[in-house]
N, CA, C and O atoms as CSV, one atom per row, in Angstrom:
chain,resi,resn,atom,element,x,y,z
A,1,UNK,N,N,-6.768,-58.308,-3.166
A,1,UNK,CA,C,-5.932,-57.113,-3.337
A,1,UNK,C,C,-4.469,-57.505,-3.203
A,1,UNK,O,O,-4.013,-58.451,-2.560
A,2,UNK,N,N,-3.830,-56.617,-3.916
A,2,UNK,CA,C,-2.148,-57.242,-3.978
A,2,UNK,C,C,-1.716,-56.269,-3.184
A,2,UNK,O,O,-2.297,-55.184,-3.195
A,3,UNK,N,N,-0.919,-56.437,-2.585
A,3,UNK,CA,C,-0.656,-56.080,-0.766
A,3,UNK,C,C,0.447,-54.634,-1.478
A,3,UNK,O,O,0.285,-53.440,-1.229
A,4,UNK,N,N,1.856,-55.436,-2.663
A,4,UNK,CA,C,2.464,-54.136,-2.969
A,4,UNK,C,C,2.291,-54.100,-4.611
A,4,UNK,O,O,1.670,-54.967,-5.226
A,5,UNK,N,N,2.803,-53.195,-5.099
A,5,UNK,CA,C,2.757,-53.171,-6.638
A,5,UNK,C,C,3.801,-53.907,-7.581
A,5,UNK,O,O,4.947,-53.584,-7.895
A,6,UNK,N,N,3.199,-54.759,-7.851
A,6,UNK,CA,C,4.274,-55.722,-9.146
A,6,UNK,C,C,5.251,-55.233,-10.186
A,6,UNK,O,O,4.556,-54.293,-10.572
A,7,UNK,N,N,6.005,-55.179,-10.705
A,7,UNK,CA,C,6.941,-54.733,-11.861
A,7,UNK,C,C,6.262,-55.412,-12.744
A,7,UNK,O,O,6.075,-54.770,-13.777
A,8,UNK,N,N,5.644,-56.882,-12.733
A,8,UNK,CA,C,5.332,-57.719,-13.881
A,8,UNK,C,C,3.798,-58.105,-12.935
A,8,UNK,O,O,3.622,-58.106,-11.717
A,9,UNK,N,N,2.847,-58.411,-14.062
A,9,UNK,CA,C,1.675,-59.213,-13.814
A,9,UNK,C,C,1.645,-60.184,-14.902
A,9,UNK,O,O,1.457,-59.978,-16.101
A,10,UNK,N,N,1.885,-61.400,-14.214
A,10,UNK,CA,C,1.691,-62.569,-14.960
A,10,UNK,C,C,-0.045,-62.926,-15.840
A,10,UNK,O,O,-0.885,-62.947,-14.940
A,11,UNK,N,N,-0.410,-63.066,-16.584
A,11,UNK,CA,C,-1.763,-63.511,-17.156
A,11,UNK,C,C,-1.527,-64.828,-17.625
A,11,UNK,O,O,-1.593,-64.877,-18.853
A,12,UNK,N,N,-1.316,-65.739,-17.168
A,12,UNK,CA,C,-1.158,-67.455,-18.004
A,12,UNK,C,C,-2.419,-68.380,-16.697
A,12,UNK,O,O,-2.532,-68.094,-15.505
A,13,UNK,N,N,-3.194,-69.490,-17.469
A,13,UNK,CA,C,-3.700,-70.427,-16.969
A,13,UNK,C,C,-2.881,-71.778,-16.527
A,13,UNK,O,O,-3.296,-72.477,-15.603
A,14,UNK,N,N,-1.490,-72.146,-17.377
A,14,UNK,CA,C,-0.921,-72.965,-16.926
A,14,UNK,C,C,-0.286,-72.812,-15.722
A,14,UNK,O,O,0.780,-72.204,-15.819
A,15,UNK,N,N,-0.633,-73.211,-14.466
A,15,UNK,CA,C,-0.249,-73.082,-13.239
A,15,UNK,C,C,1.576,-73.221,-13.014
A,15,UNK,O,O,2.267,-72.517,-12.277
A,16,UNK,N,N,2.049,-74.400,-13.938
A,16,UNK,CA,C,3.605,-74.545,-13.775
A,16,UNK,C,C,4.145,-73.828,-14.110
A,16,UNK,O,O,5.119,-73.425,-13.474
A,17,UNK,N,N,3.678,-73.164,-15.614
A,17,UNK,CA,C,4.355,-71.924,-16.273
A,17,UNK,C,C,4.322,-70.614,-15.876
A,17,UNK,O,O,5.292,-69.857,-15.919
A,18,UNK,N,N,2.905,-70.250,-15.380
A,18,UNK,CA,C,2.908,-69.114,-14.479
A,18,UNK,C,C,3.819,-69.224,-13.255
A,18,UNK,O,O,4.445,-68.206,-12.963
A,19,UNK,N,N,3.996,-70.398,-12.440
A,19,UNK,CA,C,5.293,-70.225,-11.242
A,19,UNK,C,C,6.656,-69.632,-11.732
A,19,UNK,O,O,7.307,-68.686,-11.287
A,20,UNK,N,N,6.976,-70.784,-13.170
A,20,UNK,CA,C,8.433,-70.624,-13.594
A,20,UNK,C,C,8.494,-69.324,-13.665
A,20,UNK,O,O,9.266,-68.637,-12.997
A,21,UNK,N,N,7.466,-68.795,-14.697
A,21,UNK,CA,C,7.911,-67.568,-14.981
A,21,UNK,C,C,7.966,-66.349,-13.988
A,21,UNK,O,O,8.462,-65.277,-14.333
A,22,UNK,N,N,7.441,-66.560,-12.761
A,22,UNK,CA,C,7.455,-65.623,-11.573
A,22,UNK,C,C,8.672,-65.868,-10.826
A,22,UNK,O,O,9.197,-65.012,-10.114
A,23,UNK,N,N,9.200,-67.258,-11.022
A,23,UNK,CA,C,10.427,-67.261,-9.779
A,23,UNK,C,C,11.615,-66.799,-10.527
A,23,UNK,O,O,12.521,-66.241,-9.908
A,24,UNK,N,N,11.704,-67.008,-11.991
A,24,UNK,CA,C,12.832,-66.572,-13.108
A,24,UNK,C,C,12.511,-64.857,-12.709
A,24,UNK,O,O,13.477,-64.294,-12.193
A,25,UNK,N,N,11.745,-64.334,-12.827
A,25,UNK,CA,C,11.736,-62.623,-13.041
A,25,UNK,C,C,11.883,-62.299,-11.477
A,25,UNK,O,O,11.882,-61.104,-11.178
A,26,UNK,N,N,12.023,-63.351,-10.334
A,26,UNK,CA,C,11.803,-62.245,-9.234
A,26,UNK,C,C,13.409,-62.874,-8.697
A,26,UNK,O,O,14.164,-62.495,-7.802
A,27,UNK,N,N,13.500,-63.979,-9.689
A,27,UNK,CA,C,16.011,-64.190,-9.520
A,27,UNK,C,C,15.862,-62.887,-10.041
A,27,UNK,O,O,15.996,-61.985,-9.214
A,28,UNK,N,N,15.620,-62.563,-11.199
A,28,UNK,CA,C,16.263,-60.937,-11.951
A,28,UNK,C,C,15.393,-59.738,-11.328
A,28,UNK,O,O,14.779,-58.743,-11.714
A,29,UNK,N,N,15.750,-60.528,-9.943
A,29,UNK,CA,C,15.429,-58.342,-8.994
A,29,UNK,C,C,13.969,-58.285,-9.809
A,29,UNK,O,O,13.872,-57.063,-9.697
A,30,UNK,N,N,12.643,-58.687,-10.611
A,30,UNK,CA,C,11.590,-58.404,-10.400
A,30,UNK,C,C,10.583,-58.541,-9.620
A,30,UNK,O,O,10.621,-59.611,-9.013
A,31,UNK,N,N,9.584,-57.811,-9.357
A,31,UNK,CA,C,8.552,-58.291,-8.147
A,31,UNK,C,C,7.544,-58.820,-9.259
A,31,UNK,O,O,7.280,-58.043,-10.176
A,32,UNK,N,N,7.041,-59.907,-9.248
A,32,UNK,CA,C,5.540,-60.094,-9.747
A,32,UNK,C,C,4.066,-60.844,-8.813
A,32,UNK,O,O,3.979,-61.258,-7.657
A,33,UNK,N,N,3.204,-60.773,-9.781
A,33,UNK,CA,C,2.229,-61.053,-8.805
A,33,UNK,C,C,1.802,-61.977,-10.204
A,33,UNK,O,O,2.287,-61.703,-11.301
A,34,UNK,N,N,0.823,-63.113,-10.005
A,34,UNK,CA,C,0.137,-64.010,-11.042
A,34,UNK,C,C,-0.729,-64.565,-11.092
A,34,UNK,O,O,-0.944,-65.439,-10.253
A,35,UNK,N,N,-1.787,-64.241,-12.312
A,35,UNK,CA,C,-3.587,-64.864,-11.780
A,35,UNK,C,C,-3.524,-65.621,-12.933
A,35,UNK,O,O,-2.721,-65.434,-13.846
A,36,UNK,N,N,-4.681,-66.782,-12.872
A,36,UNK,CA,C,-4.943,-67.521,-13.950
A,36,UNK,C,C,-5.511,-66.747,-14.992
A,36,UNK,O,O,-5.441,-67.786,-15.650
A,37,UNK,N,N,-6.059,-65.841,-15.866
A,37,UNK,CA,C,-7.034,-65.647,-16.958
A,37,UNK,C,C,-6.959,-64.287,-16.613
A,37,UNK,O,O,-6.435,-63.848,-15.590
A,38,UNK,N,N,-7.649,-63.458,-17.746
A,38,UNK,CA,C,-7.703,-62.353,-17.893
A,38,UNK,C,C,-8.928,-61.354,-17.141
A,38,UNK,O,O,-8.852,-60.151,-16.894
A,39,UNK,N,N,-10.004,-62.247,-16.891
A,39,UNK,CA,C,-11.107,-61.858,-15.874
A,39,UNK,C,C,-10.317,-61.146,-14.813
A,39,UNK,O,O,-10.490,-59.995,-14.413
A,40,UNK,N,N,-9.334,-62.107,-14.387
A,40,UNK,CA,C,-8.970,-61.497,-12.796
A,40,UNK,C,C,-8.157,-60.521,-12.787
A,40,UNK,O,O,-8.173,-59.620,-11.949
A,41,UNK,N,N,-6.960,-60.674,-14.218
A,41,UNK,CA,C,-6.000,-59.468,-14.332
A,41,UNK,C,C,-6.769,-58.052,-14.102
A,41,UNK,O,O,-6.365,-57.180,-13.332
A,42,UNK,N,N,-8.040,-57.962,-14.962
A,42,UNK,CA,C,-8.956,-56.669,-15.461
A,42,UNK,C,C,-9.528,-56.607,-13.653
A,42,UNK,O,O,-9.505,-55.514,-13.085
A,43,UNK,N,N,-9.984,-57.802,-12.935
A,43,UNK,CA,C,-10.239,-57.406,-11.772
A,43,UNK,C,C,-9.396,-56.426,-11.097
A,43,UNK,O,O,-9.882,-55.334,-10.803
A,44,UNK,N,N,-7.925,-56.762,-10.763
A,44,UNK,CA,C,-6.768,-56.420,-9.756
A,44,UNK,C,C,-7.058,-54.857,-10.592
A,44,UNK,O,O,-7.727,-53.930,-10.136
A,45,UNK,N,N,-6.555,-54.882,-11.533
A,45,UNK,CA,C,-6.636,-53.473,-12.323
A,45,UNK,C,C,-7.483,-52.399,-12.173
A,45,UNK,O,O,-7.269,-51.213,-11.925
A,46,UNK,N,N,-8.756,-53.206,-12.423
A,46,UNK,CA,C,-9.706,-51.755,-12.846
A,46,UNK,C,C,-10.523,-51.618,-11.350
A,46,UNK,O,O,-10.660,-50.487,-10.884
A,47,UNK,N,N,-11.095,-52.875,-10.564
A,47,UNK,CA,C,-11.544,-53.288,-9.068
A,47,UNK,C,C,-10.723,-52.628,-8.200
A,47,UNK,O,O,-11.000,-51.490,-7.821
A,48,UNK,N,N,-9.444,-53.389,-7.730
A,48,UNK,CA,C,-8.606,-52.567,-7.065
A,48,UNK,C,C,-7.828,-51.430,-7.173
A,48,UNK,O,O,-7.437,-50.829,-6.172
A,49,UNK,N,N,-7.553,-51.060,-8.371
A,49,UNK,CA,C,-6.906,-49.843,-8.892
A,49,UNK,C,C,-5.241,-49.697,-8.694
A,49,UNK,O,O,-4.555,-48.772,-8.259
A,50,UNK,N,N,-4.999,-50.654,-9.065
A,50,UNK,CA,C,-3.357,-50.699,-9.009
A,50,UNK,C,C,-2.432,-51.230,-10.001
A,50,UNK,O,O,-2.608,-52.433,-10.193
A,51,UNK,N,N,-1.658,-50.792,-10.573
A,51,UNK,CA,C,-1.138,-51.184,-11.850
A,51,UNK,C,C,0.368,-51.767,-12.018
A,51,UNK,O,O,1.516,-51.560,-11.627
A,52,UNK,N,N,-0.245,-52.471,-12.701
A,52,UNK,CA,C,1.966,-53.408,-12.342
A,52,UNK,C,C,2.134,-52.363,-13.552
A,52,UNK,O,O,1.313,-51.727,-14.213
A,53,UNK,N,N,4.191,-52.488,-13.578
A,53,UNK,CA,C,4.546,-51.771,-15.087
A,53,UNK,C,C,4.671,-52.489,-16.184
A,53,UNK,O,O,5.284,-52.135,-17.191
A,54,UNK,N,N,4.090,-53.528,-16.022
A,54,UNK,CA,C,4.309,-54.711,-17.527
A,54,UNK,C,C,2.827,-55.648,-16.845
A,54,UNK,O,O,2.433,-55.727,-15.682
A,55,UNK,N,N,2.394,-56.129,-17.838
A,55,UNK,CA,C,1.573,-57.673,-17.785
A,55,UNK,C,C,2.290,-58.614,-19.026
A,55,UNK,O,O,2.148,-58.265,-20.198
A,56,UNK,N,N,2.804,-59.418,-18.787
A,56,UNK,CA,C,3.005,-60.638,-19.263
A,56,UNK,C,C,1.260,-61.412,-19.800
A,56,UNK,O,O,0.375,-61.512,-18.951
A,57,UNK,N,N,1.042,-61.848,-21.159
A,57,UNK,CA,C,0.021,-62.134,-21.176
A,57,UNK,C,C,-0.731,-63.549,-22.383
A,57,UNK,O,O,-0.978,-63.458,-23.585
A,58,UNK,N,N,-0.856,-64.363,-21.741
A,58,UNK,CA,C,-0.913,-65.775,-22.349
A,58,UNK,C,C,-2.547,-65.250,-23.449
A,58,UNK,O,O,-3.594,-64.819,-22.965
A,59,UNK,N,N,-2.311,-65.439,-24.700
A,59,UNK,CA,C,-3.677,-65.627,-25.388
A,59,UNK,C,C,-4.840,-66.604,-25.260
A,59,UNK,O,O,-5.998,-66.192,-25.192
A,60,UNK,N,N,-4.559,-67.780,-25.231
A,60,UNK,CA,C,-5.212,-68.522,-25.073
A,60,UNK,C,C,-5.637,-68.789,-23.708
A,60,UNK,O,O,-4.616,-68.887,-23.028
A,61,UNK,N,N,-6.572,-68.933,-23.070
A,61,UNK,CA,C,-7.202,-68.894,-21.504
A,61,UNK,C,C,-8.671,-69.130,-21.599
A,61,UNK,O,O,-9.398,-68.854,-22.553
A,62,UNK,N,N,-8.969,-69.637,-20.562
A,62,UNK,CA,C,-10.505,-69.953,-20.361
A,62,UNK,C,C,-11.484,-68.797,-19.836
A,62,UNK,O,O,-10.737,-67.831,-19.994
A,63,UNK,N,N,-12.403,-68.390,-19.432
A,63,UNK,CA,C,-13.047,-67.133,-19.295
A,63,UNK,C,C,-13.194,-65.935,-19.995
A,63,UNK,O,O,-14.189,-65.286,-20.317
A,64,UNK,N,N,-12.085,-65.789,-20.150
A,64,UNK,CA,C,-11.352,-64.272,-21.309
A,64,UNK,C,C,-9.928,-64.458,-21.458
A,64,UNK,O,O,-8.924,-64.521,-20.749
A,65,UNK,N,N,-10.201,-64.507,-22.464
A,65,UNK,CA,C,-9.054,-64.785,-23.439
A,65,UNK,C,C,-7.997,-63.340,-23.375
A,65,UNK,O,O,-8.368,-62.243,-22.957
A,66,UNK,N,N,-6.465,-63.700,-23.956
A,66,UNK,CA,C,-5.583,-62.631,-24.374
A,66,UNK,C,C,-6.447,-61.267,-25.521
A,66,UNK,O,O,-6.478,-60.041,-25.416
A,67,UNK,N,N,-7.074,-62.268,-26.602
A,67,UNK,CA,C,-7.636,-61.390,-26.981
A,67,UNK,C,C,-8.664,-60.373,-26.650
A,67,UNK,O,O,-8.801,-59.177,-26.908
A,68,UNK,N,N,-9.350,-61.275,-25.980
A,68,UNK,CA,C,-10.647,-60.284,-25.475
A,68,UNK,C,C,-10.000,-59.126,-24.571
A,68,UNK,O,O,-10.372,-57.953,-24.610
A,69,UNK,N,N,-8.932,-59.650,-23.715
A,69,UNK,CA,C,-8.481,-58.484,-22.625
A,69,UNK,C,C,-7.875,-57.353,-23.446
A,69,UNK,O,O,-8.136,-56.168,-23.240
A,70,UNK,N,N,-6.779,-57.943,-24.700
A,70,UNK,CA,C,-6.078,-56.694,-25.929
A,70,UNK,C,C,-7.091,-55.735,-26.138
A,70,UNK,O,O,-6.975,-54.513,-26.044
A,71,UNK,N,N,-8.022,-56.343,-26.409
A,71,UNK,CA,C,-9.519,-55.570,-26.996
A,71,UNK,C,C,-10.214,-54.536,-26.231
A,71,UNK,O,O,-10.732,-53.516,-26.685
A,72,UNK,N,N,-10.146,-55.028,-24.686
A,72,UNK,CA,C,-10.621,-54.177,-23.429
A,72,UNK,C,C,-9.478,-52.818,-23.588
A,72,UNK,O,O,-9.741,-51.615,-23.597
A,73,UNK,N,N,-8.271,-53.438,-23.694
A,73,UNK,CA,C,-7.038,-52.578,-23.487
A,73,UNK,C,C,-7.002,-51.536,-24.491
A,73,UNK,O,O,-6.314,-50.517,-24.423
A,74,UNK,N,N,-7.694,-51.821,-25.315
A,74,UNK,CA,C,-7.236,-50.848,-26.877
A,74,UNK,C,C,-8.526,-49.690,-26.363
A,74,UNK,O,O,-8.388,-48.513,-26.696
A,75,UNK,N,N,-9.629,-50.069,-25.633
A,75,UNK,CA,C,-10.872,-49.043,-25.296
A,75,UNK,C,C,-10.074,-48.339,-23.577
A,75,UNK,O,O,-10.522,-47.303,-23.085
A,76,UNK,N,N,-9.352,-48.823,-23.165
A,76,UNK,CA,C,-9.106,-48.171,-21.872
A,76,UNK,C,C,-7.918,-47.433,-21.592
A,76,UNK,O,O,-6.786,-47.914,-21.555
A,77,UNK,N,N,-8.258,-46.130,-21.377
A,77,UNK,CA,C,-6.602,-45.459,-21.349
A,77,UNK,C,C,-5.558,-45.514,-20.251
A,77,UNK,O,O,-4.396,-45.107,-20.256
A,78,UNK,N,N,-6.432,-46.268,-19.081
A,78,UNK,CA,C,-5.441,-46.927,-18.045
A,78,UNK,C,C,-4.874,-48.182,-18.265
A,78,UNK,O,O,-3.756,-48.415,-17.805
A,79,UNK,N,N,-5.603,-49.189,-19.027
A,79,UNK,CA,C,-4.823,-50.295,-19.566
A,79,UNK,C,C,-4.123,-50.122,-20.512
A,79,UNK,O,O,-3.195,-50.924,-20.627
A,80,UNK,N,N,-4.253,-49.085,-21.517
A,80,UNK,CA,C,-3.335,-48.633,-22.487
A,80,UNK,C,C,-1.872,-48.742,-22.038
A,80,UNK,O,O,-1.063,-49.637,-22.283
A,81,UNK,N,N,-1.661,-47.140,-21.018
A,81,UNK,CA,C,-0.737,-47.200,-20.427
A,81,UNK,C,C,0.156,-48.155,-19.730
A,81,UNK,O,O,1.226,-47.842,-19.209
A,82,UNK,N,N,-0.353,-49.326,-19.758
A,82,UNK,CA,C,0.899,-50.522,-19.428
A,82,UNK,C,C,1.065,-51.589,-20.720
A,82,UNK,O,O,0.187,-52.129,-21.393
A,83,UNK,N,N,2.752,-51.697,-20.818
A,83,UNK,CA,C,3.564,-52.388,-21.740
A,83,UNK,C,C,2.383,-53.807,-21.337
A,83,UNK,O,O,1.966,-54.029,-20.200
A,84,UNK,N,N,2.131,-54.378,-22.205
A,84,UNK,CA,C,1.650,-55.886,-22.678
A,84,UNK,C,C,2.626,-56.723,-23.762
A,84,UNK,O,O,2.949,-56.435,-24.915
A,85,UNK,N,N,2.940,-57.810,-22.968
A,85,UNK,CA,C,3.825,-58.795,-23.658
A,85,UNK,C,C,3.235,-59.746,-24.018
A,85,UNK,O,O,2.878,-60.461,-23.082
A,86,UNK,N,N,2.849,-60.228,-25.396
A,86,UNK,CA,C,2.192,-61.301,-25.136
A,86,UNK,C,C,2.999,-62.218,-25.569
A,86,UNK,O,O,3.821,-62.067,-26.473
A,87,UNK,N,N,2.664,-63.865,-24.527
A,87,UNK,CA,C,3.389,-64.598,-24.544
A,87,UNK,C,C,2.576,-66.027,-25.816
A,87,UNK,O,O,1.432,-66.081,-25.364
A,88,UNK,N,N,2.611,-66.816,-26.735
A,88,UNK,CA,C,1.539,-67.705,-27.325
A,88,UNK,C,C,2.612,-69.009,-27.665
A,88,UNK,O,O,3.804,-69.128,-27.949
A,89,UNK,N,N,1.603,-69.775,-27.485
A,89,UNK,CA,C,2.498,-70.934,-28.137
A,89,UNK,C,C,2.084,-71.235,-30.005
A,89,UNK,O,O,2.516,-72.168,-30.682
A,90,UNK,N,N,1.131,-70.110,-30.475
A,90,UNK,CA,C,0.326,-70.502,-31.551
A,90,UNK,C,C,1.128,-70.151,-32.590
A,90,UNK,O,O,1.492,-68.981,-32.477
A,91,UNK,N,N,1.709,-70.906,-33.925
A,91,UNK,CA,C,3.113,-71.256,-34.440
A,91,UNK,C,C,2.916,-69.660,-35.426
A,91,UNK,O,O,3.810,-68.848,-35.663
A,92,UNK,N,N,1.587,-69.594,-35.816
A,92,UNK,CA,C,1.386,-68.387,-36.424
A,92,UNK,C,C,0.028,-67.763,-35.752
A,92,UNK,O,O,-1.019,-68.346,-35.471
A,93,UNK,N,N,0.390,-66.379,-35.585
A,93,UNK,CA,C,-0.498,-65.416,-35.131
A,93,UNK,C,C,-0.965,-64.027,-35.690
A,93,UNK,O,O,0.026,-63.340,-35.935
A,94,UNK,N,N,-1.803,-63.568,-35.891
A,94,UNK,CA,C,-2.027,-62.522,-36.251
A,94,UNK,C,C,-1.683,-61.705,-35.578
A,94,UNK,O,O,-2.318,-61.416,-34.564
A,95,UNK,N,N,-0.679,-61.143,-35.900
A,95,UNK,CA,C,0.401,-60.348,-35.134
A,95,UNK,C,C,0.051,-58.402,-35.607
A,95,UNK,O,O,0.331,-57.332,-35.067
A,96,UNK,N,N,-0.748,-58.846,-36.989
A,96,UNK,CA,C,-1.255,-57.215,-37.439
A,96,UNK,C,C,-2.492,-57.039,-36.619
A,96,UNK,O,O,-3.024,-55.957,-36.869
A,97,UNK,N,N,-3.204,-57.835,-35.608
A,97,UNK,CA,C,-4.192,-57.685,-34.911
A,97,UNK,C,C,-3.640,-57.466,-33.599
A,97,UNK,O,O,-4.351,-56.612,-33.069
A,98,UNK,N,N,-2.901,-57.749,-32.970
A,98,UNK,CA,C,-2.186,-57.428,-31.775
A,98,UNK,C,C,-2.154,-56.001,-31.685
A,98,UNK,O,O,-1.818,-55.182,-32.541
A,99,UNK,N,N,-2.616,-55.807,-30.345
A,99,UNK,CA,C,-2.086,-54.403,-29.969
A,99,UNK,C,C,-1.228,-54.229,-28.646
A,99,UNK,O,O,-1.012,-53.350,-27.811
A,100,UNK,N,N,-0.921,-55.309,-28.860
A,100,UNK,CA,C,0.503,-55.703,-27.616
A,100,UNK,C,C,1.844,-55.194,-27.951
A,100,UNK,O,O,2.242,-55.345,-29.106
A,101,UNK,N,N,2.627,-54.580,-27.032
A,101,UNK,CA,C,4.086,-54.088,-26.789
A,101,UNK,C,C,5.032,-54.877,-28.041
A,101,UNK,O,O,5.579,-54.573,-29.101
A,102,UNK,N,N,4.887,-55.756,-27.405
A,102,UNK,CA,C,5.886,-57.228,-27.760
A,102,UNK,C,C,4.855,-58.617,-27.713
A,102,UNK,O,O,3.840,-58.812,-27.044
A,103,UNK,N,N,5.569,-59.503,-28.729
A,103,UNK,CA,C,5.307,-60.671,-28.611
A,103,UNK,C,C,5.840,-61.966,-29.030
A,103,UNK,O,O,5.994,-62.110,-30.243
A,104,UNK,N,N,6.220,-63.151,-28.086
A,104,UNK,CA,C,7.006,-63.724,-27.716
A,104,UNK,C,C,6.002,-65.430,-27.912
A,104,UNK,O,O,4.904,-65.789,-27.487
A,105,UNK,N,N,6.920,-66.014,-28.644
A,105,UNK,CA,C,6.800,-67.851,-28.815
A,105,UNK,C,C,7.073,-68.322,-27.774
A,105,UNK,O,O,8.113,-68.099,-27.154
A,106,UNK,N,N,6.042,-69.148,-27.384
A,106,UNK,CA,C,6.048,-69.995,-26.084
A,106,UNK,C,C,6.679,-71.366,-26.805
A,106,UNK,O,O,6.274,-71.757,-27.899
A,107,UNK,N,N,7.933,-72.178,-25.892
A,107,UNK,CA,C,8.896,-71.742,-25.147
A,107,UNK,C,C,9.672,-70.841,-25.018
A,107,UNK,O,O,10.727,-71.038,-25.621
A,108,UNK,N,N,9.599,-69.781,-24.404
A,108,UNK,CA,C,9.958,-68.668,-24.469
A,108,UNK,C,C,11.830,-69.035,-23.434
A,108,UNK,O,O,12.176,-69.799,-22.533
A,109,UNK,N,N,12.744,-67.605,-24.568
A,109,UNK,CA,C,13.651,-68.036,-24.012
A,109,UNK,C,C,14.020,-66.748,-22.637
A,109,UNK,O,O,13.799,-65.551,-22.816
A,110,UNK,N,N,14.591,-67.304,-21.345
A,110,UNK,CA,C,14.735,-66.533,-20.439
A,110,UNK,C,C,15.645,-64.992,-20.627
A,110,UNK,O,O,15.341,-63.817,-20.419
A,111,UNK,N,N,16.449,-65.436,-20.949
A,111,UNK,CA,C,17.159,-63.889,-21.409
A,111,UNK,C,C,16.533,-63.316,-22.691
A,111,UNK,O,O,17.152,-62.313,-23.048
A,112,UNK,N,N,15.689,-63.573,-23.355
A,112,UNK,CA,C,14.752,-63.066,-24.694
A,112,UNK,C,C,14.083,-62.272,-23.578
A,112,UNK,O,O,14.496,-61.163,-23.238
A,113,UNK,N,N,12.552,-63.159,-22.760
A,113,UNK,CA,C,12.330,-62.073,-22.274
A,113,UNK,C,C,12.412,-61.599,-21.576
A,113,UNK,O,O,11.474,-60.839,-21.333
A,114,UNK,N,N,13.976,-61.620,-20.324
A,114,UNK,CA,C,14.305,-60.514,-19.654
A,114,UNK,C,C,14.663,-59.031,-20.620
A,114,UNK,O,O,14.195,-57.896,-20.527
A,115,UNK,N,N,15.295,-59.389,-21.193
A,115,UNK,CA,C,15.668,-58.170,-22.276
A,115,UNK,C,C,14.438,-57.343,-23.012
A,115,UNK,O,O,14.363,-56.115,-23.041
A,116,UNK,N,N,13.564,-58.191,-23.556
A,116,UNK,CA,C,11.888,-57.402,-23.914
A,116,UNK,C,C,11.333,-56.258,-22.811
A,116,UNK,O,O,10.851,-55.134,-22.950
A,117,UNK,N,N,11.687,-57.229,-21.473
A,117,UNK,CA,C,10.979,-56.710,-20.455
A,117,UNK,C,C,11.902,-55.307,-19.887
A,117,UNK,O,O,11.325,-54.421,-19.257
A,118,UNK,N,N,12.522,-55.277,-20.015
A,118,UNK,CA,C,14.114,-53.942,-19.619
A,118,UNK,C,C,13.699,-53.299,-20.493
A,118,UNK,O,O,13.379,-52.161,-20.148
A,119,UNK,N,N,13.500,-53.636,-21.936
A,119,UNK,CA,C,13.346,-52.377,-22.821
A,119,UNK,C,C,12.234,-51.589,-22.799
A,119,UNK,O,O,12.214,-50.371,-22.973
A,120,UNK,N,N,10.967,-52.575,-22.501
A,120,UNK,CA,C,9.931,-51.803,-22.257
A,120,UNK,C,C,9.656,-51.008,-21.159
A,120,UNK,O,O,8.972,-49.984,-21.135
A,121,UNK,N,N,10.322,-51.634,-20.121
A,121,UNK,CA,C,10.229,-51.176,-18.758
A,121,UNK,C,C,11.085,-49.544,-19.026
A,121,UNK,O,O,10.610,-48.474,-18.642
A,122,UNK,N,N,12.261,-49.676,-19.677
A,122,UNK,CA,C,13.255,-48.585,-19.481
A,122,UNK,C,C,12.741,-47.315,-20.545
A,122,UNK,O,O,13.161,-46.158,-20.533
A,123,UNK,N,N,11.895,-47.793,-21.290
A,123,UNK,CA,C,11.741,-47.044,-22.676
A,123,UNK,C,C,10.149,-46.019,-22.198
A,123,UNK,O,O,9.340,-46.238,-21.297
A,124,UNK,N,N,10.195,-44.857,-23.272
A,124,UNK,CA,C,8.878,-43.982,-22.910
A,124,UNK,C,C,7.855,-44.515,-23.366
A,124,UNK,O,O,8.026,-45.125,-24.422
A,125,UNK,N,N,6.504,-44.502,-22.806
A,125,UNK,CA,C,5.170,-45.230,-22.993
A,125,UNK,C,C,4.151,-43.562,-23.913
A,125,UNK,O,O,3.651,-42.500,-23.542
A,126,UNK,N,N,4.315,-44.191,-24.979
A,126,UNK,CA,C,2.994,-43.133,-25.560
A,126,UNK,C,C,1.722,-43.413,-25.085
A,126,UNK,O,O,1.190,-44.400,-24.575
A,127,UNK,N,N,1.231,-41.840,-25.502
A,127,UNK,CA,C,0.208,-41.580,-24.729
A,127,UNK,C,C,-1.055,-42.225,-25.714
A,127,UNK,O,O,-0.986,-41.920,-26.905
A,128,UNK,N,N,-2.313,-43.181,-25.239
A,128,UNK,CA,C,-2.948,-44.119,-26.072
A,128,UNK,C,C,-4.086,-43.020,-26.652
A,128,UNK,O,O,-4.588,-42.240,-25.843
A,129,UNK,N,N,-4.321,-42.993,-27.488
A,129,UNK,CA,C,-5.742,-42.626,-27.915
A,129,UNK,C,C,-6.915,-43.057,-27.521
A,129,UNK,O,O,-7.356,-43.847,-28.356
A,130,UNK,N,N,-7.630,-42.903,-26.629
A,130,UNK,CA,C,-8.666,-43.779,-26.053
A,130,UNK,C,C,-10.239,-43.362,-26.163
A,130,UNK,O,O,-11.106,-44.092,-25.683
């Protein structure tokens, strides 16, 4: 259980990249919290019942994938309701299959997605069809 509620939930398996990207967003005044794979994100979420206002979210992962979790997200109207960023290093993506917020090329640049993350954060969240 995550003790307070995150601004950002990290979803990446690369352990270095998931740090960077938690100590960069919590210099810019964010709180985050960060699990390897998407199994555990859907755990904290739907198990514990607590919702960051963004997930940051790597496609590629071992257990469950970015996609499989998009897929969970597009059937659930509590995962609906949070901005999904997805982050990929994959040079081309099917981006008309995404049902993510935003999505962002790994190396991703730091003020790219602080600014993604402000807009979504600051902007109104429609209501999902679920």
């Amino acid at each position: 259980m995550v003790e307070s509620e995150p601004d950002v939930l990290i979803v990446e398996d690369d352990k270095e990249l998931r740090d960077a990207l938690c100590r960069s967003l919590e210099a810019a005044g964010f709180i985050c919290h960060s699990v390897k794979d998407a199994w555990q994100a859907l755990a904290l979420i739907e198990d514990d019942g607590w919702r960051p206002r963004l997930i940051l979210l790597d496609l590629m992962m071992p257990r469950m994938n970015g996609w499989e979790f998009l897929d969970r997200r597009k059937r659930s109207r509590d995962l609906g309701m949070i901005p999904v960023v997805v982050l990929s290093a994959a040079d081309r993506l099917r981006t008309e299959a995404l049902t993510a917020d935003a999505v962002l090329r790994k190396p991703v640049q730091g003020n790219e997605l602080l600014e993604v993350i402000r807009d979504l954060l600051a902007g109104p969240r429609p209501v999902p069809s679920a």
